[in-house]
N, C-alpha and C positions, 0 to 999 in steps of 0.2 A: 504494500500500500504506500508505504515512505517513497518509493521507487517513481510514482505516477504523480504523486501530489505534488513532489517537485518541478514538476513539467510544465512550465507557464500558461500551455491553455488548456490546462487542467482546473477545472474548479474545486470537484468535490470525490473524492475515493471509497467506496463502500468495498466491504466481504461480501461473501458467499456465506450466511446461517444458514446451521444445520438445527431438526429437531433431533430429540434423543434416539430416532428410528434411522435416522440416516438420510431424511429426506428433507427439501430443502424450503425452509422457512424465508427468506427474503434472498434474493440474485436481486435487486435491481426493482423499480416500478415503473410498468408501463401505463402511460396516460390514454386513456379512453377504455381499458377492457375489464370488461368485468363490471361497467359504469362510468363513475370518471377516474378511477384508477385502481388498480391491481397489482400485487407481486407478480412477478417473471417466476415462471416454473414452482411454484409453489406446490408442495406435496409430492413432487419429483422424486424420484431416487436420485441421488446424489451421485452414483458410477453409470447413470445410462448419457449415453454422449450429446443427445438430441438428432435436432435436424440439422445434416451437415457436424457432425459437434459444435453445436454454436453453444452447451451448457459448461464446454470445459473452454472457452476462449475468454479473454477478455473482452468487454461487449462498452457498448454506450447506453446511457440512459437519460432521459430526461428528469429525472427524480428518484434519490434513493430516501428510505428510513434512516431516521436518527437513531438507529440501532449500533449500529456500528460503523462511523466513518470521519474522513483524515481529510484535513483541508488545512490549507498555509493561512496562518495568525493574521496574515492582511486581510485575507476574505474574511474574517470572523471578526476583527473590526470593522470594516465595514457594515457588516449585518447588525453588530450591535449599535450602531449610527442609525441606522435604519429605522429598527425598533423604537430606538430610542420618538427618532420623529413620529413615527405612528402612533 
């Protein structure tokens, strides 16, 4: 995660959660399925590869959970400016 975060147009770096079964609790959320938004592969098994293996790639997303993830301390001043004004 440290490896991607550093990368200037990188925003924001999320995991791969697992539940205690081995299947996968948050990859990533895609906007509009499911409603207006949904975990990527959710209830998956964690060793089936997908389509093309696109579950064992590094992927994009347009929104992860605050579950788990890494972002450089300028974005996260920022956001707390943000806030603040809202």
């Amino acid at each position: 995660m440290i490896e991607h975060a550093q990368r200037p147009e990188i925003g924001v770096v999320g995991c791969k959660l697992l539940f205690d079964d081995d299947t996968i609790q948050h990859a990533g959320v895609v906007i509009g399925l499911g409603g207006v938004a949904s975990h990527a592969f959710m209830g998956d098994y964690v060793d089936e590869p997908g389509y093309f293996h696109y579950k064992k790639l590094l992927n994009n997303y347009c929104a992860l959970t605050a579950a788990c993830n890494l972002m450089r301390k300028m974005y996260m001043m920022k956001q707390m400016v943000l806030v603040k004004i809202l």
